[in-house]
N, C-alpha and C positions, 0 to 999 in steps of 0.2 A: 212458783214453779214446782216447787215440791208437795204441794197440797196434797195429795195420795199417795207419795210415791213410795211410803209404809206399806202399803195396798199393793207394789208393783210385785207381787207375788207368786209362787207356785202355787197351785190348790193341795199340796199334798202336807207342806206346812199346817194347814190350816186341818186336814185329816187326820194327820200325826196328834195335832191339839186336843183335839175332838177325843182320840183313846187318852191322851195322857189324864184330860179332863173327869173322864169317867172310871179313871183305874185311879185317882186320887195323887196323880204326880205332878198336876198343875203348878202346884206349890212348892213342889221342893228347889232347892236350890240348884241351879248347872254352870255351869262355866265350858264354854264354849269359844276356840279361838280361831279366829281371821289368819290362812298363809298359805306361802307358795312352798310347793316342792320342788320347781327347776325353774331360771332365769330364763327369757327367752335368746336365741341367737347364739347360744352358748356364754353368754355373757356373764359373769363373775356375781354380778345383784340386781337389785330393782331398787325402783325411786320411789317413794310414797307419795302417792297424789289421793284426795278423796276423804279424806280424815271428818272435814269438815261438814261437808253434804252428808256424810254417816250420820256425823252425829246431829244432826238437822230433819233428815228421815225418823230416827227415832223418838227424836222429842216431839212428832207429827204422829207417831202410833196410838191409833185411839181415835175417838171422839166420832164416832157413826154408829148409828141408831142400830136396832134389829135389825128392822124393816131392809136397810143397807147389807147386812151379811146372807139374809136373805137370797140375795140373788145369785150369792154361790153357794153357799150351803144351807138349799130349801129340806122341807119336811119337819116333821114333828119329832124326828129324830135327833133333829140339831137345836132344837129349841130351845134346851139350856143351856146350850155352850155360845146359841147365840148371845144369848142372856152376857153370860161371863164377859162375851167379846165383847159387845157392849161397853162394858162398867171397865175395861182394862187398858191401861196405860203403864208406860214402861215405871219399872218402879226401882231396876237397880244400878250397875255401877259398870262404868265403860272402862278400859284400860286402851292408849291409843299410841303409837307412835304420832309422833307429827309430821305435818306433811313437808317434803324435803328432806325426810329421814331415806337415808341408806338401809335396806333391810335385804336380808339374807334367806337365802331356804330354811324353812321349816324355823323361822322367829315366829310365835306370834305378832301380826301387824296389830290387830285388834284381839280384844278379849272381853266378853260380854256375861257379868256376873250376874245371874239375875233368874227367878223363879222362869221353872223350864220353858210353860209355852209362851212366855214373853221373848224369850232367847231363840226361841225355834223359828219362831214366824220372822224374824230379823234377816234369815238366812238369803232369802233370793236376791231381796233388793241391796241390800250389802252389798254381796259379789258383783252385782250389777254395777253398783256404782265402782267399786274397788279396782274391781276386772278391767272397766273400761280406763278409767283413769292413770290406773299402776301400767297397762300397756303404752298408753300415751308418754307419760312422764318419762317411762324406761327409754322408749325408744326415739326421743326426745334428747335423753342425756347422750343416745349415742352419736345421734347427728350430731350435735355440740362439740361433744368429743372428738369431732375426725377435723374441727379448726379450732385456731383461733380465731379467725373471723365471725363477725357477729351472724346469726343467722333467725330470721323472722320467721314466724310460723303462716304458714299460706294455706291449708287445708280444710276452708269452710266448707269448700263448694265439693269434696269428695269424703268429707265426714259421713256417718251410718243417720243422721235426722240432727235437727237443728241444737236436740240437748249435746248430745255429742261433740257436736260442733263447739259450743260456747264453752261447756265442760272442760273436752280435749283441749283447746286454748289455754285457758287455764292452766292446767297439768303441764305442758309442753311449756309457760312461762318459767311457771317454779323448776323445771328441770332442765332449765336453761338457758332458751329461746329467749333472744335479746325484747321480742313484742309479736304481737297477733295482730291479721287483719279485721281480725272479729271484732265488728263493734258491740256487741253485748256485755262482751269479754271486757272491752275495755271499759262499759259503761260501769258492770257488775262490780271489777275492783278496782276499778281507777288507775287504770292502767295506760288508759288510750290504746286507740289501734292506729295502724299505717295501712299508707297505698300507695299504689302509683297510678296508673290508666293503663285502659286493656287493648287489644290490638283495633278494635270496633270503634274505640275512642281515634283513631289515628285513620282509619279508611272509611267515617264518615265525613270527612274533608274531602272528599273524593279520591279515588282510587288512582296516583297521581304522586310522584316527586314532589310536586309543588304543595300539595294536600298536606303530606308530612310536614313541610315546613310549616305550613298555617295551622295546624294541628299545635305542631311544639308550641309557635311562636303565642297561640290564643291561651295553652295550661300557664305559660309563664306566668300571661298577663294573669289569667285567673288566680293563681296561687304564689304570687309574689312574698317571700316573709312567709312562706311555708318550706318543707322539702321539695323539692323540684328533682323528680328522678323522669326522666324521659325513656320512653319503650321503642328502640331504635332498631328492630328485625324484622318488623312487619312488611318490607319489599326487601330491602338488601341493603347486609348491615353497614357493610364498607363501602360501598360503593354510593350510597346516599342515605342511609341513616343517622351516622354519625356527623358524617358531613352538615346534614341539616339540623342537629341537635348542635355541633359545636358552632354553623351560624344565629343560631337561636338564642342561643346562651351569648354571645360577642354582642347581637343586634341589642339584647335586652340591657347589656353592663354585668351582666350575672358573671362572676368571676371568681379567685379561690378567695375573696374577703368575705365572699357570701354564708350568711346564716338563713336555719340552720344546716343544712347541708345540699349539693347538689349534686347529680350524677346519672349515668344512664342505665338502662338494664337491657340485659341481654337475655334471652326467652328462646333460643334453639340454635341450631348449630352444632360448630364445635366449639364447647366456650373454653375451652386452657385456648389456642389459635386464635378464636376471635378477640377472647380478652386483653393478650400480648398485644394484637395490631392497633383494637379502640385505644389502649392505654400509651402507645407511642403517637397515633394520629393525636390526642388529647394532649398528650407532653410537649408534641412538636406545635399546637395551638395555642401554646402557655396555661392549658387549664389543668395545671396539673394537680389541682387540690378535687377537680373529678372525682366521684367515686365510680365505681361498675357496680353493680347487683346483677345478680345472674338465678334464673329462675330454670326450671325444665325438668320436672321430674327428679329431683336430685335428691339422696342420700346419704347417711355418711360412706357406703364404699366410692360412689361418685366423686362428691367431695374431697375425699384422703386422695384420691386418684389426679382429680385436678392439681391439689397442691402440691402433689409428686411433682407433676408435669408444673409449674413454675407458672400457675397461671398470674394472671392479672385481677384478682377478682378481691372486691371491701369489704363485700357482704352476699350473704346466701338467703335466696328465701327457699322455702321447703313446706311441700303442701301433700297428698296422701302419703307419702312413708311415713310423716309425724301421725294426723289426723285419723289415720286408722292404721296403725300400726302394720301393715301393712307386710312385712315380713313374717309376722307374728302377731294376727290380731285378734289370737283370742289367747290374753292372759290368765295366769295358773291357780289363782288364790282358790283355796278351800274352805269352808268355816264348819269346823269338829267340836263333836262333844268331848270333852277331856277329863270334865269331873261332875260327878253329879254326888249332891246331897255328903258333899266333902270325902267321896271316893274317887279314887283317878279309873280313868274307863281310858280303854284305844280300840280303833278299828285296827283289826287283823284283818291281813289279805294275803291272797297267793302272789300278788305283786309286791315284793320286801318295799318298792319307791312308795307305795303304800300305806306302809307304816308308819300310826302318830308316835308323837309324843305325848303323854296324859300328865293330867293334874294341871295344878296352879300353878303358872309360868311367868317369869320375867328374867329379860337377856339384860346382860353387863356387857357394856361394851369399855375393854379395858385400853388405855392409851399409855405412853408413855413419852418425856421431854426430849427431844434433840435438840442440836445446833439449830435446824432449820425447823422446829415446832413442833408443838404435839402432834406425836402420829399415832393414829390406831395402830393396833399389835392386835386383838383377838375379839371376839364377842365367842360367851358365852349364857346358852340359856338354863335355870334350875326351875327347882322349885322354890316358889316363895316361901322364904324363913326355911330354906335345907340346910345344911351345914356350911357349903360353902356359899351359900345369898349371906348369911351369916360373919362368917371369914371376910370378903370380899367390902360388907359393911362395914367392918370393925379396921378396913386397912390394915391387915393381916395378910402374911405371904399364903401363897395357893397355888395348888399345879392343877393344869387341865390335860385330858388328855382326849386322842381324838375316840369319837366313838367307834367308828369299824377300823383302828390299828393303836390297840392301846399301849404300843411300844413308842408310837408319837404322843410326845407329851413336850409342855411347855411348863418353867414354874415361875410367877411372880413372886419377888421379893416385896416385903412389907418395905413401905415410903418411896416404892421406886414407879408407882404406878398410878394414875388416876381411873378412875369406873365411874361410869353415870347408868340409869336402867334407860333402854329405848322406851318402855310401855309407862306414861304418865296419867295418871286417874283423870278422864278426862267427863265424863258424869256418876254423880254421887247421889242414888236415892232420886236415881231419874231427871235430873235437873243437871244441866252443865253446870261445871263448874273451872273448868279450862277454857280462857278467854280466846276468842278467835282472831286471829293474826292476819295481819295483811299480806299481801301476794307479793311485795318486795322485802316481808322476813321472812318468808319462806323460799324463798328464792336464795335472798340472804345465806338461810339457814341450808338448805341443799349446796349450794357452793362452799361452805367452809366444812361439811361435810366431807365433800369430796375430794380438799386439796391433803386432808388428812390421810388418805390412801397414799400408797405408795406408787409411783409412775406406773409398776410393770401389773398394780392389781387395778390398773385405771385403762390401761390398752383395751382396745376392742378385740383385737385376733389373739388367740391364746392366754386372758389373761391370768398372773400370777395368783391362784386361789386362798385369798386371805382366810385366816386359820378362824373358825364356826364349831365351835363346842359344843356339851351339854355336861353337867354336873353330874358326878357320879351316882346320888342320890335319885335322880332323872333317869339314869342309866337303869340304876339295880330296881328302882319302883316300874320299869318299863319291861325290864327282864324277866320279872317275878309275875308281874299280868300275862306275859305270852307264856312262860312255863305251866301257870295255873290253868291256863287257856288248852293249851297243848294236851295235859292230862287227863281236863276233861274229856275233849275231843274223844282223845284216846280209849277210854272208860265207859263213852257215851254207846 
């Protein structure tokens, strides 16, 4: 599936290459990093999803003839550079959060060391994949967040094309979604997918009370020793949907001993109302080990809002809010140059939101023990081997302070804190070397992420904004580029 998708590129990549190639900066070294500058929804962070297909796309960079680059960059003008293209394979060094990592504005997610037009041409499909992915995951976590109840992802059939679809799956797993109906999804990590039957499955019985019944009564027999959820709204949910789901379940012996689960869903309505009345008709039939599923455009403000109202409901499924984020579906990531040939470079803009951070970067994400467990206290990003990458290494106290109110400061004491970096070398000399993880440790791993936060920086509506540094070092080397910048200008 990924066979080109090195190639899923801008043409101007590849024009940028073309002068770097003839002004002899092919080769120098750059360092170039992957990130967002604003969460979407207002929300506090983003999920990382995508880590993996990155680095899958680039170890696929390379390997097509002339003849091949040819057909976008013809003439006799491009002839040597077709050449280079040719003979060029990624040849350096990835730095990568994993996926299920919590990341914040302006961390780098990715950092791509490595001679400049190797690192350039990485840019489209990058973002491409990140973009989509890091939208899903985020907005993934928030649906999750508005319950406890389990909630499945349902969004094949309004995903943006069928990568999307399996991809988003994916994403929307590790950030929390209990399972996907996608069976590619399932097949790809072994995850399995789920289903129930669709309203067309229940009014090809004929259009008919009795129809429903024969309908229920045929899926039983068919999928006996499966889940058995029944789709009870297709005429009317109280008045004979349920009624003929709970004689269909009695006729069959299906009852609360039954494995592995059983239950009905509900697909429009009012479902806090409807769910109350199925869940008493179901109690008053003794099925009370019943689940509901409740389907219909739902979200997490929908959701948070049911559970206000006291609904009745076991499980959510949730299909375009996840699968194209849908609130927000074009997420923010950037990938900037930061250092070239071991100088730190930043784009200046009249937009201050704008502004990078330059040079060689790695965040500390510092924690600290309580009663009730490690909890994050701060992330902060430097540069690699500044004074305090240093401090920090050596478990040595350190204060941080914020960058736009440097009267807000925090200071750790030495032995009272632990640090790990988010950005782990994840290809070395073009070759992985960070093994690829299954979608239930990252899943894993994005949940114990996130109980580390603190409730109020875990809320969806206003949340409490956990404290995001930079090294003073990072500061004065970012100060000192825009005052040089400035004078030029000035001068010019």
């Amino acid at each position: 599936m990924f066979e080109d998708i090195a190639f899923c590129s801008d043409k101007y990549q590849y024009t940028m290459g073309k002068s770097f190639y003839d002004c002899g900066k092919a080769v120098q070294t750059a360092v170039f990093n992957l990130f967002y500058r604003k969460a979407p929804e207002n929300n506090n962070w983003a999920v990382v999803s995508g880590t993996d297909e990155v680095l899958e796309m680039i170890a696929g960079l390379g390997g097509k003839d002339e003849a091949w680059f040819e057909k976008f960059l013809p003439g006799d003008s491009y002839r040597e550079f077709r050449s280079y293209l040719a003979g060029m394979k990624f040849t350096g060094n990835v730095y990568a959060m994993r996926e299920g990592e919590i990341a914040f504005p302006s961390e780098p997610i990715i950092t791509v060391e490595a001679p400049l037009v190797e690192a350039q041409v990485l840019e489209t499909p990058m973002l491409c994949i990140m973009n989509h992915q890091m939208a899903v995951a985020t907005k993934a976590s928030r649906v999750c967040r508005s319950t406890n109840k389990p909630v499945s992802e349902f969004g094949s059939r309004r995903a943006h094309g069928p990568w999307a679809a399996t991809y988003g799956a994916k994403a929307a797993i590790i950030a929390g979604c209990a399972n996907s109906s996608n069976i590619l999804t399932g097949m790809k990590w072994d995850c399995g997918s789920t289903g129930t039957m669709a309203h067309s499955y229940v009014t090809s019985f004929g259009c008919s009370v009795a129809g429903e019944r024969n309908a229920f009564d045929c899926y039983i027999r068919s999928h006996r020793g499966e889940p058995l959820l029944l789709l009870i709204d297709t005429y009317d949910t109280l008045r004979c949907g349920i009624r003929n789901a709970i004689a269909a379940f009695k006729a069959a012996g299906i009852e609360d001993g039954y494995q592995p689960v059983y239950g009905v869903r509900l697909d429009s309505g009012d479902l806090a109302y409807l769910s109350v009345e199925v869940r008493r008709m179901l109690d008053e039939a003794g099925l009370k080990g019943c689940k509901i599923f409740a389907t219909n455009s739902l979200d997490e403000y929908l959701i948070a809002d049911l559970e206000r109202q006291g609904a009745c409901i076991d499980s959510y499924g949730v299909g375009d809010a996840i699968a194209t984020s849908n609130a927000n579906p074009c997420f923010g990531n950037v990938y900037k140059l930061v250092q070239i040939d071991g100088e730190p470079v930043l784009k200046r803009s009249e937009d201050r939101t704008k502004l990078i951070n330059p040079g060689f970067q790695i965040t500390w994400r510092i924690s600290k023990d309580y009663p009730e467990g490690e909890i994050f206290k701060a992330d902060v990003t430097c540069l690699r081997d500044d004074s305090l990458c240093r401090k920090i290494e050596a478990g040595e106290s350190f204060t941080i302070c914020d960058e736009h109110d440097r009267y807000k400061y925090k200071t750790f004491e030495a032995g009272t804190y632990h640090a790990r970096p988010l950005q782990l070398k994840m290809m070395e000399g073009g070759r992985r070397i960070y093994p690829e993880e299954g979608l239930q440790v990252k899943r894993d791993y994005y949940r114990d992420n996130l109980s580390r936060f603190s409730p109020s920086e875990r809320r969806l509506i206003n949340p409490h904004y956990y404290k995001v540094d930079i090294s003073d070092d990072l500061y004065n080397t970012k100060l000192d580029i825009i005052e040089r910048l400035v004078k030029d200008i000035e001068a010019f």
